[in-house]
C-alpha positions as CSV (number, residue, x, y, z in Angstrom):
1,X,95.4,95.0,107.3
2,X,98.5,96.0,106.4
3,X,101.8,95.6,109.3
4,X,103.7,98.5,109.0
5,X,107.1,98.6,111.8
6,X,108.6,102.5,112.7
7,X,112.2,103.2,112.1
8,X,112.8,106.9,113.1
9,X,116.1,108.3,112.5
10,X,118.0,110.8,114.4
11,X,121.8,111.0,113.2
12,X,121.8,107.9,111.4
13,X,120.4,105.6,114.7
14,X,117.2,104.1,115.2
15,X,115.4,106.2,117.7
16,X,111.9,106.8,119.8
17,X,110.7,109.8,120.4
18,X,107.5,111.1,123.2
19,X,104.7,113.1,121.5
20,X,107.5,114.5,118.8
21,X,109.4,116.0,121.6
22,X,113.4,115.6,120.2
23,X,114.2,115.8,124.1
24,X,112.9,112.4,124.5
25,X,115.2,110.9,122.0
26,X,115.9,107.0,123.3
27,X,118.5,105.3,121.1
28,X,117.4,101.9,120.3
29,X,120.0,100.6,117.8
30,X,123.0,102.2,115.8
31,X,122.6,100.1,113.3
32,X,118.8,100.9,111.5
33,X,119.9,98.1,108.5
34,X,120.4,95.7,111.3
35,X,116.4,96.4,112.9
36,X,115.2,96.2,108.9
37,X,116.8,93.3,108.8
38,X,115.0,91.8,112.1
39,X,111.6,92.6,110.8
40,X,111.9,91.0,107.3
41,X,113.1,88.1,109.1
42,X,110.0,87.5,110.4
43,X,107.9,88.0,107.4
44,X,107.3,91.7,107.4
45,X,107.0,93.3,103.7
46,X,106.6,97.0,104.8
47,X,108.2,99.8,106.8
48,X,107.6,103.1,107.7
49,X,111.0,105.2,107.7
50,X,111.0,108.8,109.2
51,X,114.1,111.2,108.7
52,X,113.2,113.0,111.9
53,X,116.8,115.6,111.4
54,X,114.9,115.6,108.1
55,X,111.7,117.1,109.7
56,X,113.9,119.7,111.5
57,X,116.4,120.6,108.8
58,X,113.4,121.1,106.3
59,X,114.8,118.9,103.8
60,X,115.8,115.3,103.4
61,X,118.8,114.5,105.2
62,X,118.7,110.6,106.3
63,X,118.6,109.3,103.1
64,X,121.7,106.8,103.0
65,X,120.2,105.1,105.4
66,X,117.0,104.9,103.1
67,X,118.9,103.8,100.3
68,X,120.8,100.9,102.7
69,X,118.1,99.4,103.8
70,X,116.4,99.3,100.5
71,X,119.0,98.0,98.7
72,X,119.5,95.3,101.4
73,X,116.5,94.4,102.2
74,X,113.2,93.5,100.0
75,X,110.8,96.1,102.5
76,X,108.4,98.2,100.7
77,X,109.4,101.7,102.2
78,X,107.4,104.5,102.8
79,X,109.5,107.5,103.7
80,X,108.9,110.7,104.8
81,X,110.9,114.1,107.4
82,X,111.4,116.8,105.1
83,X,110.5,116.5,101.6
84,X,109.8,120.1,101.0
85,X,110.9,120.1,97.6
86,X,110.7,118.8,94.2
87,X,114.5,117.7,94.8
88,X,113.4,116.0,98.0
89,X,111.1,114.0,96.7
90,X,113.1,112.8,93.5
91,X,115.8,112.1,96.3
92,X,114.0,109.1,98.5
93,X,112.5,107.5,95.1
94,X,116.0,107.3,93.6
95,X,117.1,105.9,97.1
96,X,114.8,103.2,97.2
97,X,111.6,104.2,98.8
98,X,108.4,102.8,97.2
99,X,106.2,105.4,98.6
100,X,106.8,108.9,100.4
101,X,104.5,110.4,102.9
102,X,104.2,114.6,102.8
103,X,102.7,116.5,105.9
104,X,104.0,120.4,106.4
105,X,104.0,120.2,102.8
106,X,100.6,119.5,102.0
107,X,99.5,122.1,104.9
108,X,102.2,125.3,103.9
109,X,102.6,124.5,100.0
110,X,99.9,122.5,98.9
111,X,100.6,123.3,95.0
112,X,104.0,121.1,95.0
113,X,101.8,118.7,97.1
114,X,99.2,118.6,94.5
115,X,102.2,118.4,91.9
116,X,102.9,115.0,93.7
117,X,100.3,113.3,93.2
118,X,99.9,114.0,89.6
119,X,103.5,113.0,88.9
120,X,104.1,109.7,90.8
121,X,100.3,109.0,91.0
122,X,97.7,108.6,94.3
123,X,99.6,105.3,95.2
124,X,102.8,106.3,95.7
125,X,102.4,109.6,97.7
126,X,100.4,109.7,101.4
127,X,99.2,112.0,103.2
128,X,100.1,112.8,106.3
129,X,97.5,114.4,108.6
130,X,98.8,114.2,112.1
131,X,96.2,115.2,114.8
132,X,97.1,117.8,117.6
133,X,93.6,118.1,119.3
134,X,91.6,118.1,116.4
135,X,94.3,120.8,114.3
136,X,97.0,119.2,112.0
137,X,100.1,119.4,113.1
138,X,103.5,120.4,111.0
139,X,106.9,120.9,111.3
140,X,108.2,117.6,113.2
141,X,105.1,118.5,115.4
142,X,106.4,121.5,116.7
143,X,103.5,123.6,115.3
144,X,100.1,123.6,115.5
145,X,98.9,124.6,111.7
146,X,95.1,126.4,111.8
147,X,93.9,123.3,109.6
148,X,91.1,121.1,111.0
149,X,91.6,117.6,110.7
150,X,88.8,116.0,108.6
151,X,88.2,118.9,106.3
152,X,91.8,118.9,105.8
153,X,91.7,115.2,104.2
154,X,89.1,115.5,102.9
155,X,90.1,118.5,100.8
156,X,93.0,116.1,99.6
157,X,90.6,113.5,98.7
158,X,89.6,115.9,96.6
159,X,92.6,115.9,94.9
160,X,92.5,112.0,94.3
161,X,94.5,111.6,97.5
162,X,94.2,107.7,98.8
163,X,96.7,106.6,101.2
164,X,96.3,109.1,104.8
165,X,98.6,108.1,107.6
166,X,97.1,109.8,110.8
167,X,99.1,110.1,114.7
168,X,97.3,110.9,117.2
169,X,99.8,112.7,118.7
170,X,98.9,112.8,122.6
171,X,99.0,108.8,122.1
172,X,102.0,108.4,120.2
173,X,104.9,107.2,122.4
174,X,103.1,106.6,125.5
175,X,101.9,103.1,124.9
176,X,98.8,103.8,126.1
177,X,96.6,102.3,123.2
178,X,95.7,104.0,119.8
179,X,93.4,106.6,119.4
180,X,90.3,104.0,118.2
181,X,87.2,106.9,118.0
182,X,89.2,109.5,116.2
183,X,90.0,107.0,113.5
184,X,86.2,105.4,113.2
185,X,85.3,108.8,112.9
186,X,88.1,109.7,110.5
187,X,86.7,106.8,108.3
188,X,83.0,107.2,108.8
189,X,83.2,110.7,107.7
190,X,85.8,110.4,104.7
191,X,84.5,107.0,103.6
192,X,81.6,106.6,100.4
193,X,82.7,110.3,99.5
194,X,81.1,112.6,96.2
195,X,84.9,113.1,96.4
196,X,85.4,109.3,94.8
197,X,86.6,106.2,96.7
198,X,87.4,105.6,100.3
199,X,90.7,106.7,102.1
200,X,92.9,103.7,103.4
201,X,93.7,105.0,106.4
202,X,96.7,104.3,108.2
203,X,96.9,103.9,112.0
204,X,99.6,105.4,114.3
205,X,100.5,106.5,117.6
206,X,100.0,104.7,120.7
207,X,100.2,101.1,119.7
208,X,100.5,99.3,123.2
209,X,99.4,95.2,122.2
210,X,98.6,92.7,120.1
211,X,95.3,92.9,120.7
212,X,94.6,96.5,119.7
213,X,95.9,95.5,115.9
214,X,92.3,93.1,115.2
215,X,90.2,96.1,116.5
216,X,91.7,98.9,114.3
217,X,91.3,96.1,111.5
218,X,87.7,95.7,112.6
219,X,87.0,99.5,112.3
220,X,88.3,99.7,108.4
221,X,92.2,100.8,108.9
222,X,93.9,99.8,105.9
223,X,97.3,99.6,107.7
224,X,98.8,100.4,111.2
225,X,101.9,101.6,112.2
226,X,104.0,100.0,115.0
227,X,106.9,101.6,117.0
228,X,107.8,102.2,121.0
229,X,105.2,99.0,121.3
230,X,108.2,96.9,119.2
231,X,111.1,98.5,120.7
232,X,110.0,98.2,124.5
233,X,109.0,94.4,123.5
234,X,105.3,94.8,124.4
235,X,105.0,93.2,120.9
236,X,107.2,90.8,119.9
237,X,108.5,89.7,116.2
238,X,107.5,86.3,116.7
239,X,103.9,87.8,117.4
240,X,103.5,89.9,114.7
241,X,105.0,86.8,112.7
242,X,101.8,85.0,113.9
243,X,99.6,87.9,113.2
244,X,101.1,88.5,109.4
């Protein structure tokens, strides 16, 4: 299973935020090269970079940033906050990013979404299907779309959709441990699909210890996703340098 670190940006810095809401920004380090740096160090290859003024500004905005750390480090990036547009999009691949992850977009214009994925290809674009009590949420989670979660991925696997990253948003931030049923039943139901192969689902949200990583590994996620646990050093580098 895949290791994947969170770098979210707010005005260039490395930040944290509580269930999505922007009034919990916590700073963590002005320098988001410097915390890139720190995980390839210990033998990290991946890294999940969120332009959260992105998210709110409805287009990409952070993307300097993308383009430093992928020119200065040798991280495989998925990006995503605000690619609402073809521009967007072209954007964070000319920056560096390996990958790109589209949420509000696959929910309000699913067309360009579709668009996507027969461009670039099923391995370079993810889906992001972020639960708000069983509805997908949108906009930097500040709305609640009318889109159920499982029938809405597995519309897109539909659509030869393979990579789905899925926060459980009640859990994210709160370091109270993932949310472990909604993702077995995530992958029992989308899994052996008429629709073609399985999705490699991505874990996030919650992430409290070391331990939890082997379970979600157990229970078929393809990847997990690893913030606030980092930052507040309930997991440390030299543990996930163990564990990689």
């Amino acid at each position: 299973m895949r290791i994947i670190p969170a770098i979210d940006i707010i005005d260039g810095k490395c930040v944290r935020l509580t269930r999505g809401d922007y009034e919990t920004k916590k700073v963590y380090n002005e320098n988001p090269l410097e915390v890139a740096k720190a995980f390839e160090a210990s033998g990290i290859e991946y890294l999940h970079l969120v332009d959260l003024d992105g998210a709110k500004a409805h287009h990409i905005v952070n993307y300097k940033v993308l383009e430093q750390i992928a020119s200065k480090t040798s991280l495989k990036i998925d990006f995503g906050g605000g690619l609402k547009a073809d521009e967007d999009i072209l954007i964070a691949f000319n920056s560096g990013a390996k990958q790109i992850t589209g949420g509000s977009i696959a929910v309000k214009d699913p067309k360009t979404f579709e668009s996507w994925i027969s461009k670039y290809g099923a391995t370079k674009i993810i889906l992001g299907a972020d639960s708000d009590h069983g509805k997908v949420s949108i906009s930097g989670w500040m709305e609640r779309s009318q889109e159920d979660l499982i029938p809405f991925i597995k519309e897109y696997q539909k659509k030869r959709i393979q990579y789905v990253i899925c926060t459980d948003i009640s859990k994210d931030g709160m370091l109270g441990g993932p949310s472990i049923e909604l993702y077995k039943q995530i992958i029992s139901e989308c899994s052996n699909s008429s629709f073609g192969q399985s999705i490699k689902l991505i874990a996030s949200g919650g992430i409290s210890s070391i331990e939890e990583i082997p379970v979600l590994k157990d229970i078929g996620c393809e990847g997990v996703i690893i913030g606030k646990a980092i930052y507040e050093n309930r997991i440390s580098l030299k543990q996930l340098e163990k564990y990689v």
